[in-house]
C-alpha positions in Angstrom: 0.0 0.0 0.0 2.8 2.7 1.2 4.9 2.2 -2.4 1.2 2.2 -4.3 0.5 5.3 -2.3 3.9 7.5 -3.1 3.6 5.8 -7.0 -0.1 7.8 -7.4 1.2 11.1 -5.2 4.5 11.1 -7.3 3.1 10.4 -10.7 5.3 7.5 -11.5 3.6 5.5 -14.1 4.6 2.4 -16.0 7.4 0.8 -16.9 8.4 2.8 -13.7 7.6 1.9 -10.0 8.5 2.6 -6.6 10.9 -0.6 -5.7 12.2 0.9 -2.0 11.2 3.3 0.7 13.6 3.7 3.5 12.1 5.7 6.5 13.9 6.8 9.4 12.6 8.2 12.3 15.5 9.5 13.9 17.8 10.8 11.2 14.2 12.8 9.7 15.0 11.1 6.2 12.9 9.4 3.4 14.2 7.6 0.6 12.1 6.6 -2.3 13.8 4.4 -4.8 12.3 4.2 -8.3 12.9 1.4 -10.7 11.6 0.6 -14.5 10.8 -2.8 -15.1 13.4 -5.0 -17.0 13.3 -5.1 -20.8 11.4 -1.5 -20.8 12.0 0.7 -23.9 11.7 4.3 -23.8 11.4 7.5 -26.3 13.8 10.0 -26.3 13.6 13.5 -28.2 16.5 15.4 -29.4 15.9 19.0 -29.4 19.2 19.2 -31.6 18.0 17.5 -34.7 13.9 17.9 -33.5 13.2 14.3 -33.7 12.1 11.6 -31.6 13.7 8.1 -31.0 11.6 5.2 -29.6 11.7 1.8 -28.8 15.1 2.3 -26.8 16.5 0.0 -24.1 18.0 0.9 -21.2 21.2 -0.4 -20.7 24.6 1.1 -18.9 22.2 2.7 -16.7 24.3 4.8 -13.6 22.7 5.5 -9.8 21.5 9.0 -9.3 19.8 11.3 -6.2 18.0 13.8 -6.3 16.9 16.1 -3.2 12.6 16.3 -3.1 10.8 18.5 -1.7 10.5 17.5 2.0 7.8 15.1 3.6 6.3 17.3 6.4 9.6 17.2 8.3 11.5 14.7 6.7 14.0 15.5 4.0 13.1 13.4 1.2 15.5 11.9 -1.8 14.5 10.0 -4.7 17.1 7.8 -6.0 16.8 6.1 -9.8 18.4 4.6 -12.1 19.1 6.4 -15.2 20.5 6.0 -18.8 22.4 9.2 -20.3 21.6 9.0 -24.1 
């Protein structure tokens, strides 16, 4: 229910998803992991030559994090996986 919940609130729609959420108390932290599922393609548009690829796969992909806007108190991070084209 709790990754459902942040997947609706955040907009994350298919082939992404919510895989993790690490909350802690003490520290005042939340950290939302976000995921695509394996085999996904996606689009990508080039402003440069105005044109859009599709039907790419994500491969080579590198770990990144990215500060949220904060949850109430709680400093929130969303960390992903991401493929520089």
């Amino acid at each position: 229910m709790k990754k459902e919940l942040f997947q609706m609130v955040l907009n994350i729609v298919d082939p992404w998803f919510i895989s993790d959420l690490k909350f802690d108390v003490e520290s005042k932290r939340l950290d939302i992991y976000i995921d695509f599922k394996k085999g996904s393609t996606f689009s990508f548009f080039d402003k440069k030559e105005s044109k859009e690829f599709v039907g790419l796969k994500a491969y080579d992909t590198h770990n990144k994090t990215w500060k949220h806007l904060n949850f109430f108190e709680y400093e929130c991070y969303l960390h992903a996986k991401f493929r520089v084209w």
